[in-house]
The first five atom37 places (N, CA, C, CB, O) and aatype in JSON, in Angstrom:
{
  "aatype": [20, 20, 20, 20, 20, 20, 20, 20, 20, 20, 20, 20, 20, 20, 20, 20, 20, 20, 20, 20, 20, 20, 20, 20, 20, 20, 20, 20, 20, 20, 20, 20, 20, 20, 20, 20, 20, 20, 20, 20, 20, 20, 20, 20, 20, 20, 20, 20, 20, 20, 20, 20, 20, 20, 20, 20, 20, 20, 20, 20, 20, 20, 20, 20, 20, 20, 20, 20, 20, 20, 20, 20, 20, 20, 20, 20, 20, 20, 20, 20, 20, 20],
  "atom_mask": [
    [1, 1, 1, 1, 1],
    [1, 1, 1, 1, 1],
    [1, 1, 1, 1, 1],
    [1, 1, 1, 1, 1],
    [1, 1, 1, 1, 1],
    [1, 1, 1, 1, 1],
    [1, 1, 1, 1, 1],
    [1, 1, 1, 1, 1],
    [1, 1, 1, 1, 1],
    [1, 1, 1, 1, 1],
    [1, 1, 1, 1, 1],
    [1, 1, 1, 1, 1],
    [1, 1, 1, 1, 1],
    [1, 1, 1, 1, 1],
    [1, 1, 1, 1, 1],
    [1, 1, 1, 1, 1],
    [1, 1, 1, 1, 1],
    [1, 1, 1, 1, 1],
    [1, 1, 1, 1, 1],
    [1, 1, 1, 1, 1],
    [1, 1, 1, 1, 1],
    [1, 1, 1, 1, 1],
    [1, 1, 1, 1, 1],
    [1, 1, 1, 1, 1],
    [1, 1, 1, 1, 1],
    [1, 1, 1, 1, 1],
    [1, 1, 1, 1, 1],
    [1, 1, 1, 1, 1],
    [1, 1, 1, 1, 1],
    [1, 1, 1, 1, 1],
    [1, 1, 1, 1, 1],
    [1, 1, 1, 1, 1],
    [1, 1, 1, 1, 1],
    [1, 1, 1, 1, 1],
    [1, 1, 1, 1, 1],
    [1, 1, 1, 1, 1],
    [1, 1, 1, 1, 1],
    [1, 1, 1, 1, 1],
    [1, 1, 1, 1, 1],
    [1, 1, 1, 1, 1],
    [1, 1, 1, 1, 1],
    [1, 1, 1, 1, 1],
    [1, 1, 1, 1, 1],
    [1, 1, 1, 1, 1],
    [1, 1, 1, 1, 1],
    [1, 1, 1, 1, 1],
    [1, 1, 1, 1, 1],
    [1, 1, 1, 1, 1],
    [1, 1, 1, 1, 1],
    [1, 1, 1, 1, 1],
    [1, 1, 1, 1, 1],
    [1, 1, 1, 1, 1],
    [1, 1, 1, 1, 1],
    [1, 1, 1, 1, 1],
    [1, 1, 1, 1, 1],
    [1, 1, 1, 1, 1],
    [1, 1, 1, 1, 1],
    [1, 1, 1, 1, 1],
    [1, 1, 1, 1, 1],
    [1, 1, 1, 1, 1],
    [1, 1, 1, 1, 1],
    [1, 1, 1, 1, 1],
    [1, 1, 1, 1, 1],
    [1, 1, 1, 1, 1],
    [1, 1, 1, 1, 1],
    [1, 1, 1, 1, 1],
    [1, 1, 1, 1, 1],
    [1, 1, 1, 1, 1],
    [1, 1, 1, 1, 1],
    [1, 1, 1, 1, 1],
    [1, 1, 1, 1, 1],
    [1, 1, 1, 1, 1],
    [1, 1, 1, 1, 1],
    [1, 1, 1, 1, 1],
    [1, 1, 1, 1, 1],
    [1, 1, 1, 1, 1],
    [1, 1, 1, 1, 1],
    [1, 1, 1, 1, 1],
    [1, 1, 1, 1, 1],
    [1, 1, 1, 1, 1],
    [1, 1, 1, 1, 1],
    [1, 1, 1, 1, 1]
  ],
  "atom_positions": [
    [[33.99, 38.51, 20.53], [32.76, 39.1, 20.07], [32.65, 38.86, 18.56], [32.7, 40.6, 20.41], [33.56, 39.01, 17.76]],
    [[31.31, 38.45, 18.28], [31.14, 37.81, 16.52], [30.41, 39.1, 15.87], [29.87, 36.07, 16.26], [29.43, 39.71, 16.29]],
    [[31.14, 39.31, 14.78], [29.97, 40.33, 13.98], [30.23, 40.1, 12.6], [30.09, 42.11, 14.27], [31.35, 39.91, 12.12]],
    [[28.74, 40.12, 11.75], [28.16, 40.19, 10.33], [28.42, 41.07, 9.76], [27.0, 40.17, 10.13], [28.13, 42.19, 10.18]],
    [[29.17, 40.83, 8.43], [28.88, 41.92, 7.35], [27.6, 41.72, 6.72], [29.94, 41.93, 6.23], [27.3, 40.66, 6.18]],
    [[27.2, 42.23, 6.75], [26.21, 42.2, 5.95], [26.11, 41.66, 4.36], [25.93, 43.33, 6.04], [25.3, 42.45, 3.88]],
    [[26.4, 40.96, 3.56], [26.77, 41.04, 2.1], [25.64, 41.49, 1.5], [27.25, 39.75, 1.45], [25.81, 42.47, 0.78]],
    [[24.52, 41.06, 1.56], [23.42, 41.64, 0.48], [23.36, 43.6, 0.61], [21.55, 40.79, 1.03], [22.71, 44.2, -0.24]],
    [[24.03, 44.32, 1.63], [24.79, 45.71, 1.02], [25.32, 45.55, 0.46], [25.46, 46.53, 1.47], [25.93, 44.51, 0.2]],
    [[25.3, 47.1, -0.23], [26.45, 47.41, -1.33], [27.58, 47.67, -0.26], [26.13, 48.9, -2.51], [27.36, 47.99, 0.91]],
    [[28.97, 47.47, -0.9], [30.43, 47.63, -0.16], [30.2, 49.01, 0.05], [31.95, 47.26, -1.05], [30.38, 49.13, 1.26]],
    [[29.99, 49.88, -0.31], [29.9, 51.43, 0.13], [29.0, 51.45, 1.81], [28.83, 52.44, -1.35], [29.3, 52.28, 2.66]],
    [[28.21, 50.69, 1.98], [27.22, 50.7, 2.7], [27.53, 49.67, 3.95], [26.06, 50.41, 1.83], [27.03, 49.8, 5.07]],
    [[28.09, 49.01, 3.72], [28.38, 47.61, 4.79], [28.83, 48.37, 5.83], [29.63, 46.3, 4.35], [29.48, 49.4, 5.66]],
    [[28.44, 47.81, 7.19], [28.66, 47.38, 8.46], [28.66, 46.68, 9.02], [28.41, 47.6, 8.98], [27.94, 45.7, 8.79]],
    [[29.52, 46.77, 10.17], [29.32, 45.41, 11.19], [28.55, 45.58, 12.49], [30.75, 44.83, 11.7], [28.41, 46.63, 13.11]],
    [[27.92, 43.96, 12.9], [26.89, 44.35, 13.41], [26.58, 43.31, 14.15], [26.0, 44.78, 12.61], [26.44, 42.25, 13.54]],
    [[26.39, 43.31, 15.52], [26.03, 41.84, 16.21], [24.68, 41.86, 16.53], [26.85, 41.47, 17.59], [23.99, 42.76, 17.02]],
    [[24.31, 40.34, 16.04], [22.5, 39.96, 16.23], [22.26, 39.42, 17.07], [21.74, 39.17, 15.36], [22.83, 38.48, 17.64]],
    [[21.01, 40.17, 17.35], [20.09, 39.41, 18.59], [18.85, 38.74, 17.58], [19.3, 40.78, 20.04], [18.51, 38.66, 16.4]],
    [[18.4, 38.27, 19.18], [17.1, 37.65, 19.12], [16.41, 38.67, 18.36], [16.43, 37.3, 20.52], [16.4, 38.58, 17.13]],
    [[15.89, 39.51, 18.87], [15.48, 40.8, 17.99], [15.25, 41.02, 16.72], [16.21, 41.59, 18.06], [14.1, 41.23, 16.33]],
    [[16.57, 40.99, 15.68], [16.66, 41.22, 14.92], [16.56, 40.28, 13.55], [17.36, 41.74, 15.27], [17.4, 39.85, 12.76]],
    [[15.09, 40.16, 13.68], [14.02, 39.12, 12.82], [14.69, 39.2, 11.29], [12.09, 39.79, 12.8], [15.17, 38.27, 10.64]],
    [[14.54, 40.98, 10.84], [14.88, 41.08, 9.53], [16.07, 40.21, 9.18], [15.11, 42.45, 9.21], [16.09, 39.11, 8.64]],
    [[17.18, 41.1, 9.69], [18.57, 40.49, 9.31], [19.17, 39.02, 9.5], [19.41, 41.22, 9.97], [20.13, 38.44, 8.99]],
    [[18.24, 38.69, 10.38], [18.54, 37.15, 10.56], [17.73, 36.35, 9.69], [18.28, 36.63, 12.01], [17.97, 35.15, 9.52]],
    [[16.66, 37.02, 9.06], [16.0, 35.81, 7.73], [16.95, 35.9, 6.99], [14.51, 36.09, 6.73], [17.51, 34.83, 6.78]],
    [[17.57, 37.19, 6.27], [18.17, 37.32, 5.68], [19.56, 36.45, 5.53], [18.06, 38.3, 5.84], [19.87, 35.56, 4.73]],
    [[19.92, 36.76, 6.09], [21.33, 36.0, 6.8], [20.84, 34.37, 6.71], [21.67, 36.58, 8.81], [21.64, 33.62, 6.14]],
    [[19.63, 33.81, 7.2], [19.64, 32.77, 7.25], [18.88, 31.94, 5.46], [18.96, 32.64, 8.71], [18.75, 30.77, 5.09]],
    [[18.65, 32.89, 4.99], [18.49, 32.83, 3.24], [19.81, 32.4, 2.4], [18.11, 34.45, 2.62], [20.03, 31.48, 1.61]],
    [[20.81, 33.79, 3.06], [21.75, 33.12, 2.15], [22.86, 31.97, 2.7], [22.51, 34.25, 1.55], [23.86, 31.61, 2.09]],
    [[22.4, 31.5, 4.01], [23.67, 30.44, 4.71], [22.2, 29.08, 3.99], [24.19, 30.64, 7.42], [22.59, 27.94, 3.74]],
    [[21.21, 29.31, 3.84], [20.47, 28.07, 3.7], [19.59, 28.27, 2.96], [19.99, 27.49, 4.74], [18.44, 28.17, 3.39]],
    [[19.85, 28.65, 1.49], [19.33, 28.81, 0.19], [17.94, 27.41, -0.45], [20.92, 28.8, -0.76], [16.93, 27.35, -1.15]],
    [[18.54, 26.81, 0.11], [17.93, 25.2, -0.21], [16.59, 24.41, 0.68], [19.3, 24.13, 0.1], [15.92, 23.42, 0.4]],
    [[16.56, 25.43, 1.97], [16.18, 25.07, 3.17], [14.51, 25.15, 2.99], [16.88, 26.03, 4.32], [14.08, 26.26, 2.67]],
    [[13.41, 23.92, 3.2], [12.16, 24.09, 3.04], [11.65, 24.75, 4.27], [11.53, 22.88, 2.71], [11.67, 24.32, 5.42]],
    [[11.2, 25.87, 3.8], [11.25, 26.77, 5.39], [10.07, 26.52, 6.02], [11.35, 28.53, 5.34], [10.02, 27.09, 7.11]],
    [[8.98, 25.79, 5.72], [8.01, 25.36, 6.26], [7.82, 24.29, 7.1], [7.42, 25.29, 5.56], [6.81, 24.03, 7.76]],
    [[9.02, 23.6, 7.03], [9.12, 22.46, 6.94], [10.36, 22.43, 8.19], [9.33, 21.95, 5.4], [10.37, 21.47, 8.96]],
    [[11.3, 23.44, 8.34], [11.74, 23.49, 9.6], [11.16, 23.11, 10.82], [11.99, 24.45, 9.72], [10.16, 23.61, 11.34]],
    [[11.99, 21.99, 11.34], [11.74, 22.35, 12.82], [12.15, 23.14, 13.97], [11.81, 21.61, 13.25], [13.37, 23.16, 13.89]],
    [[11.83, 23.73, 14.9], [12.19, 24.78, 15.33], [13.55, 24.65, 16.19], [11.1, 25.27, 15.97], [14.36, 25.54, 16.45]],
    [[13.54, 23.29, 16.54], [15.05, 23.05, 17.13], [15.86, 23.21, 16.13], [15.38, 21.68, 17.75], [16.91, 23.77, 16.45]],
    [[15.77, 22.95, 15.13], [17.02, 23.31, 14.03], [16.89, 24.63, 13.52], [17.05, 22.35, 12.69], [17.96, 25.12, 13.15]],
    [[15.65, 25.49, 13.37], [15.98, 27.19, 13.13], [16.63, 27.49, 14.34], [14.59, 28.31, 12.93], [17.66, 28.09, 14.03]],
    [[16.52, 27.35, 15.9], [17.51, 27.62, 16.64], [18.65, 27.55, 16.84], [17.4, 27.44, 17.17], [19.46, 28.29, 17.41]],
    [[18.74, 26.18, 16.1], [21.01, 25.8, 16.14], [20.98, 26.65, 15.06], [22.09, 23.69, 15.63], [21.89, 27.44, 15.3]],
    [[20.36, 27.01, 13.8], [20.54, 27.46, 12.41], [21.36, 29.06, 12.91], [18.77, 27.57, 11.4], [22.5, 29.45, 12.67]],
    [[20.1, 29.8, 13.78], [20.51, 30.71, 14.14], [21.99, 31.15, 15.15], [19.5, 30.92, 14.49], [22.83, 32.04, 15.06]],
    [[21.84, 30.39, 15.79], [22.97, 30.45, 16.95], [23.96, 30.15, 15.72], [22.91, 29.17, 18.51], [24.74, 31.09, 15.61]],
    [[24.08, 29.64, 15.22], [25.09, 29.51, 14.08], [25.49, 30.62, 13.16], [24.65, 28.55, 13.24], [26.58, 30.37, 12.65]],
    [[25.05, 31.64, 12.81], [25.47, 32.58, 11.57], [26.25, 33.45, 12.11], [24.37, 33.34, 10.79], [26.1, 33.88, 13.26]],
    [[26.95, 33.7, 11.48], [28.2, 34.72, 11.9], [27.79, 35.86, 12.19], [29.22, 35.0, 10.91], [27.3, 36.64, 11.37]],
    [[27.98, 36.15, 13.63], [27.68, 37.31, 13.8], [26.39, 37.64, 14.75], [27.6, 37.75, 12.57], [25.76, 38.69, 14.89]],
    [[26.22, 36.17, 15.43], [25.02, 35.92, 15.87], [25.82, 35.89, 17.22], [24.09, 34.64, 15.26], [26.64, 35.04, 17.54]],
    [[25.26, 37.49, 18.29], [25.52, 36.64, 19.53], [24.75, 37.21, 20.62], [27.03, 36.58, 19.93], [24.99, 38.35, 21.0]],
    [[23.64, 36.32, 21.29], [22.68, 36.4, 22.4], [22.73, 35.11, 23.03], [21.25, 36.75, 21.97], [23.35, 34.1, 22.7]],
    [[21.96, 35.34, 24.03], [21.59, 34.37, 24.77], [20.88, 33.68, 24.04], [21.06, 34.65, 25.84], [20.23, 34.13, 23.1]],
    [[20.93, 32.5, 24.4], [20.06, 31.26, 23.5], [18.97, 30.86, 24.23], [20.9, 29.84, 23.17], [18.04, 30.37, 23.59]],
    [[18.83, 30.98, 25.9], [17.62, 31.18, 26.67], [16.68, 31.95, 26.23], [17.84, 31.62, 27.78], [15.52, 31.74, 26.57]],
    [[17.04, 33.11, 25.3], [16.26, 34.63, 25.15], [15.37, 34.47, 24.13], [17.22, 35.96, 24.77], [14.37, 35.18, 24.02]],
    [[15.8, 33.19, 23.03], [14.57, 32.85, 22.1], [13.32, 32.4, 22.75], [14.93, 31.76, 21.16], [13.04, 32.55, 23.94]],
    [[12.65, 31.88, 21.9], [10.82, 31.5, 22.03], [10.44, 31.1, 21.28], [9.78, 32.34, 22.18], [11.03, 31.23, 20.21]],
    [[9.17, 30.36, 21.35], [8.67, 30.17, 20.08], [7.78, 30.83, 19.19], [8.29, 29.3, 20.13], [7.25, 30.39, 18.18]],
    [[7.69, 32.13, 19.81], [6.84, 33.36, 19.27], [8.11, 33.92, 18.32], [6.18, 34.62, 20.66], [7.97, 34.37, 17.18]],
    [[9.18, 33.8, 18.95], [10.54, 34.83, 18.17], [10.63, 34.03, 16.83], [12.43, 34.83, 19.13], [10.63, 34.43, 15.66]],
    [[10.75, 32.44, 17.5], [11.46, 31.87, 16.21], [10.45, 31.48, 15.17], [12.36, 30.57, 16.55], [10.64, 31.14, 14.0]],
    [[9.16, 31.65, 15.98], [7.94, 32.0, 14.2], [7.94, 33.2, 13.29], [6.19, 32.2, 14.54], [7.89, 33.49, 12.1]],
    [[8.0, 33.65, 14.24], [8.44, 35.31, 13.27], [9.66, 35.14, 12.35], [9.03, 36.79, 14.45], [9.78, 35.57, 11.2]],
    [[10.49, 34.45, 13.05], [11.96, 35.0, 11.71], [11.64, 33.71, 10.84], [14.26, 35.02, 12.43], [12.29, 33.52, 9.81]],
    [[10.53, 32.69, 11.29], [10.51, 31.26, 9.86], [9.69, 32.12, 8.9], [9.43, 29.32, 10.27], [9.72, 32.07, 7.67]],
    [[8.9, 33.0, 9.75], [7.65, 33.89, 8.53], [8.71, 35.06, 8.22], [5.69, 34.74, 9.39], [9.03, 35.39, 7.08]],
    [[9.06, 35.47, 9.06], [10.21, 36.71, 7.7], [10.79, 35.72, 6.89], [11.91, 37.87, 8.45], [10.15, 35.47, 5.86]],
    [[11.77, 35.13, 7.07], [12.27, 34.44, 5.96], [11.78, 34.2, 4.89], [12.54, 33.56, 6.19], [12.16, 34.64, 3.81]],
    [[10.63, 33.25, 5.14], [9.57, 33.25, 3.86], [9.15, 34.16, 3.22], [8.53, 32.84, 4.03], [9.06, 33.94, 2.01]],
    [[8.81, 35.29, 3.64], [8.53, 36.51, 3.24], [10.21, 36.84, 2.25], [8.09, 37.58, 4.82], [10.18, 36.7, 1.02]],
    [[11.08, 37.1, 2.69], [12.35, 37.58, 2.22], [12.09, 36.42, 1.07], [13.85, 37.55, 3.35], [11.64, 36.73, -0.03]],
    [[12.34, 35.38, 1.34], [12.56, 34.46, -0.09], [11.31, 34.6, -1.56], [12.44, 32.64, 0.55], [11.44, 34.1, -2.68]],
    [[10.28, 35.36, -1.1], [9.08, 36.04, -2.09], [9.73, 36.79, -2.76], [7.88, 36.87, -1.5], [9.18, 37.48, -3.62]]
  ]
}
């Protein structure tokens, strides 16, 4: 079983925590600081999906995405990187 610290908490505050599909916020986040460089507009959605299935701490079904889910976390992201 994979789980995230969170780093953008403070150490007083950290937990661990396994992500779903769901969890739009923490996964822009998460995917901000694994891909700082990344033109997020410009993603294609097969690669925000490996992106995701990739971050530590990431664990769902990979059937369970969409392409409604994985617009939402390219627009949180963007949003987070504002």
């Amino acid at each position: 079983m994979a789980f995230a610290l969170h780093s953008h908490q403070q150490p007083e505050t950290c937990w661990l925590t396994e992500m779903k599909w769901s969890d739009i916020h923490d996964i822009a986040i998460e995917l901000e600081e694994a891909h700082p460089e990344a033109d997020i507009l410009d993603i294609r959605f097969t690669d925000l999906w490996k992106w995701v299935q990739d971050l530590p701490g990431f664990d769902d079904d990979p059937h369970k995405s969409n392409e409604k889910i994985l617009e939402a976390i390219q627009m949180t992201w963007l949003d987070e990187r504002d």
